[in-house]
C-alpha positions in Angstrom: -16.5 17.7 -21.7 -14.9 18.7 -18.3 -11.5 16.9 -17.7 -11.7 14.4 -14.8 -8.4 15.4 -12.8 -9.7 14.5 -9.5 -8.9 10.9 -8.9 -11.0 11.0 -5.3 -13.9 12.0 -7.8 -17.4 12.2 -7.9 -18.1 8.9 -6.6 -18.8 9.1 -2.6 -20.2 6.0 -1.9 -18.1 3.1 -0.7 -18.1 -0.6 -1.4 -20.2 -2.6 0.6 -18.5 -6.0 0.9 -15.8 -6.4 3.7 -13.2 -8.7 2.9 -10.7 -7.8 5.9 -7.6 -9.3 6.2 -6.9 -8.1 9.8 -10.8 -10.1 10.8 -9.7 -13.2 8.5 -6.2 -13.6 10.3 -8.3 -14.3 13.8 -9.9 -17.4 12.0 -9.4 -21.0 13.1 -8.7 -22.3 9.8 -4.5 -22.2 8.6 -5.7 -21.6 5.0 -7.7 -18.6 5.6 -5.1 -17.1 8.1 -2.4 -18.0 5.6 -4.0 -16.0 3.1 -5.2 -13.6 5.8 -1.3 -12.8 6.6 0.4 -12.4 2.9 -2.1 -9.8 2.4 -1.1 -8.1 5.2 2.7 -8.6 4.4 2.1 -7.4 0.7 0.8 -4.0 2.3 3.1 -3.4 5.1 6.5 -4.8 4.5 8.3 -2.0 2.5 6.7 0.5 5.1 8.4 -2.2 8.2 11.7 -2.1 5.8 12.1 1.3 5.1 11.1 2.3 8.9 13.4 0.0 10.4 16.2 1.4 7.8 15.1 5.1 8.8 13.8 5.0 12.1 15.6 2.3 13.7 19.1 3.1 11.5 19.8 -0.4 10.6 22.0 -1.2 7.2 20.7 -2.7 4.5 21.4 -6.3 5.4 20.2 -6.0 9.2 16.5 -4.3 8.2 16.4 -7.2 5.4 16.6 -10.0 8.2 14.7 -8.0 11.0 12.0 -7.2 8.2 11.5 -11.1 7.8 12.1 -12.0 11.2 9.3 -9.7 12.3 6.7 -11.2 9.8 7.7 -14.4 10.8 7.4 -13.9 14.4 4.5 -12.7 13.6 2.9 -15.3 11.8 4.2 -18.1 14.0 2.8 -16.6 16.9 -0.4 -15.0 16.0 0.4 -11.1 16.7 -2.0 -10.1 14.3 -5.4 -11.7 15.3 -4.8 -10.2 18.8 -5.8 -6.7 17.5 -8.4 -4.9 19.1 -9.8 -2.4 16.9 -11.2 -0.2 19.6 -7.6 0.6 21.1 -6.2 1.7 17.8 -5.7 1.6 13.8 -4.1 -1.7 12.9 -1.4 0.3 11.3 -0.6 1.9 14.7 -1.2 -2.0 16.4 1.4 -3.2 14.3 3.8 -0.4 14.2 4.2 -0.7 17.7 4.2 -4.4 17.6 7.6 -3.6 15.1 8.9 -1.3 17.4 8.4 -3.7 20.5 10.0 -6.7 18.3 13.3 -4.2 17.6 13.8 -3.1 21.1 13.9 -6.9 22.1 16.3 -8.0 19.4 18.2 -5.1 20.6 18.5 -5.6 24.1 18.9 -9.2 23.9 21.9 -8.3 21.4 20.6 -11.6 19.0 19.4 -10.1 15.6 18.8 -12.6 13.0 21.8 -14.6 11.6 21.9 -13.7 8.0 19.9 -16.1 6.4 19.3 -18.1 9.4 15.5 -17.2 9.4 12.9 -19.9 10.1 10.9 -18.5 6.9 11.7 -16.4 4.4 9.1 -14.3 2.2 10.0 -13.1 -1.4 10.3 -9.4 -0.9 12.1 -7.0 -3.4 14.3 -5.5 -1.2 16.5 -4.0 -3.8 13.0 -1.9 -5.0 12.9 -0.8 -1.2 16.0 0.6 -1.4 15.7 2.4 -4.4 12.2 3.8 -3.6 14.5 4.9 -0.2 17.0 7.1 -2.0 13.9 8.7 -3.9 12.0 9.6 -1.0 13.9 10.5 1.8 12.7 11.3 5.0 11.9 14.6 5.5 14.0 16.7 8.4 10.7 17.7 10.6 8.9 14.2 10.0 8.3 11.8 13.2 8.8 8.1 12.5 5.0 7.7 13.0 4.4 10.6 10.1 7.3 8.6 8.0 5.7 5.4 8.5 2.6 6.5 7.5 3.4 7.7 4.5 4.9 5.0 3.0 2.0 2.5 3.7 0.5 5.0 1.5 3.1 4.8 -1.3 3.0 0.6 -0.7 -1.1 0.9 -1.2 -1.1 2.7 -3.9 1.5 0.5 -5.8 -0.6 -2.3 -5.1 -3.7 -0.9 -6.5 -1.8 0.4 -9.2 -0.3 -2.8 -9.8 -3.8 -4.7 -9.4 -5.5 -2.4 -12.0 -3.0 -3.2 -14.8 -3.4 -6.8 -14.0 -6.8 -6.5 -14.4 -6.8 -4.5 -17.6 -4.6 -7.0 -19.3 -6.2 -9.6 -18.6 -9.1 -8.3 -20.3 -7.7 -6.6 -23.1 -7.7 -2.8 -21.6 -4.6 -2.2 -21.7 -5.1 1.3 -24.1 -7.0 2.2 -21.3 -4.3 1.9 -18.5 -1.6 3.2 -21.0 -3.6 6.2 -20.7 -3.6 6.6 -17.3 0.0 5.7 -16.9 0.9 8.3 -19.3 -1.2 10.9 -17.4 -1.8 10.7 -13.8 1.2 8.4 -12.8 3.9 10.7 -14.0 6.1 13.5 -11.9 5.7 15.9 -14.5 4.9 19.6 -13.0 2.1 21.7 -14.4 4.1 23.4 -17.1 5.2 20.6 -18.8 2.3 18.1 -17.9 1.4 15.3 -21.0 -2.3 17.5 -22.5 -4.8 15.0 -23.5 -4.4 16.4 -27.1 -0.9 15.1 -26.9 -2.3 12.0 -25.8 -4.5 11.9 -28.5 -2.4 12.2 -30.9 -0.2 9.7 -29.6 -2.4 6.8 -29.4 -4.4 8.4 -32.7 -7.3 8.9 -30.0 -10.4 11.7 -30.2 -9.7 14.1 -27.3 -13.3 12.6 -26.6 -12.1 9.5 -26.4 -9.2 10.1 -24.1 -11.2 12.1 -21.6 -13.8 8.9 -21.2 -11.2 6.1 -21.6 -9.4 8.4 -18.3 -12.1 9.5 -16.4 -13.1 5.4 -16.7 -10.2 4.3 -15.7 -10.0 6.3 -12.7 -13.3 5.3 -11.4 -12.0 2.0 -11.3 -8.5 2.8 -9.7 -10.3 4.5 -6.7 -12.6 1.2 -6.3 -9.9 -1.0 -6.6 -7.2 1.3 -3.7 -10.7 0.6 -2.2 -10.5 -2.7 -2.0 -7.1 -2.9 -1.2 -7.9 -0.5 2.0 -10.8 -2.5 2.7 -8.4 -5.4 3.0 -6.3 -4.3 5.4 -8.6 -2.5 8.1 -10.6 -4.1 10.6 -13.7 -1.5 11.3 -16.1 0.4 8.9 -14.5 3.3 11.0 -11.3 2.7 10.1 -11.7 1.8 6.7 -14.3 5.1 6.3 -11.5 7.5 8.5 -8.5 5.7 6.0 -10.5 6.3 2.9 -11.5 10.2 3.7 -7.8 10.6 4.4 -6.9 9.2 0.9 -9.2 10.4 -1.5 -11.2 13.2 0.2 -14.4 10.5 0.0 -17.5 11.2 2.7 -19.4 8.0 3.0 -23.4 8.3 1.9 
């Protein structure tokens, strides 16, 4: 049997449900907009950290309180459910609601007091940073291009981090060691795990490797799915975002 290597895959068809985040913070109810908004703070805060760290050269302790002050603002105020996805992609809305939000606290020389926020959110900022001395930006990259591709990196943590949940919790977890062991490592193609290492590792068939992987992919590209469904506003968004990811042409 054929290895499945391809994590975009055979599969072209997309999910049909829309469960947008960016829709749900426009509704009337708190609840719904409060669950709305921490979906779209899990997504984009490291990329609003690390930008303002990079683009914006602030040190650690400034991005960390204009990072939450930005959110909160945010949230307080309803920036979010004032998108209009026919001007833009939400991720280009709120990239320059960022960069609007820092040029204020700039020229009004009033950052945040440290600590002196009027909400905090639990963010691992301390992950941020070491994610930031991995992945540097690159010398001919725009903020815009930087940006980008670390609301990349935060989506596919979350999906990542979604699918183990969901494998433990239902006994799996052979399954996602598996895939941890094979398609989320760094190693280059010379020295790249085989799956008759893996086999005999976890005393697996190479059979049984190649289905438990080619499985568990399938369900890591419908889960980043859902995470990207979550966090655009239009089927062309989410379609244009998804062809961009995984190479996927909608049926």
């Amino acid at each position: 049997m054929d290895q499945d290597t391809d994590i975009g895959g055979p599969q072209r068809r997309f999910p049909a449900t829309n469960h947008s985040a960016i829709v749900a913070a426009r509704s009337k109810d708190h609840e719904v907009r409060r669950r709305a908004f921490d979906t779209i703070l899990a997504s984009y805060w490291k990329p609003v950290y690390k930008y303002i760290r990079i683009k914006w050269q602030a040190n650690n302790e400034d991005a960390k309180d204009l990072t939450q002050g930005f959110f909160t603002d945010a949230f307080e105020k309803g920036h979010f459910a004032a998108y209009d996805g026919a001007k833009a992609s939400f991720q280009t809305f709120l990239r320059t609601c960022l960069d609007g939000f820092l040029s204020n606290q700039r020229k009004a020389a009033s950052r945040l007091k440290r600590g002196g926020g009027a909400s905090h959110f639990s963010l691992d900022f301390i992950n941020a940073e070491d994610e930031l001395a991995l992945h540097s930006l690159v010398s001919d990259m725009t903020g815009e291009e930087y940006f980008h591709r670390e609301w990349v990196r935060s989506l596919f943590t979350l999906a990542i981090d979604t699918l183990r949940k969901r494998y433990d919790d239902s006994g799996r977890n052979l399954h996602f060691k598996l895939f941890e062991s094979y398609d989320l490592v760094d190693d280059d193609s010379e020295t790249k795990t085989s799956y008759a290492s893996l086999a005999q590792q976890f005393d697996l068939p190479t059979t049984a490797v190649n289905n438990y992987l080619a499985a568990t992919r399938r369900d890591f590209r419908k889960v980043l799915l859902e995470k990207l469904r979550e966090i655009t506003a239009t089927e062309e968004e989410f379609r244009r975002e998804a062809r961009a990811l995984l190479g996927v042409d909608p049926i």
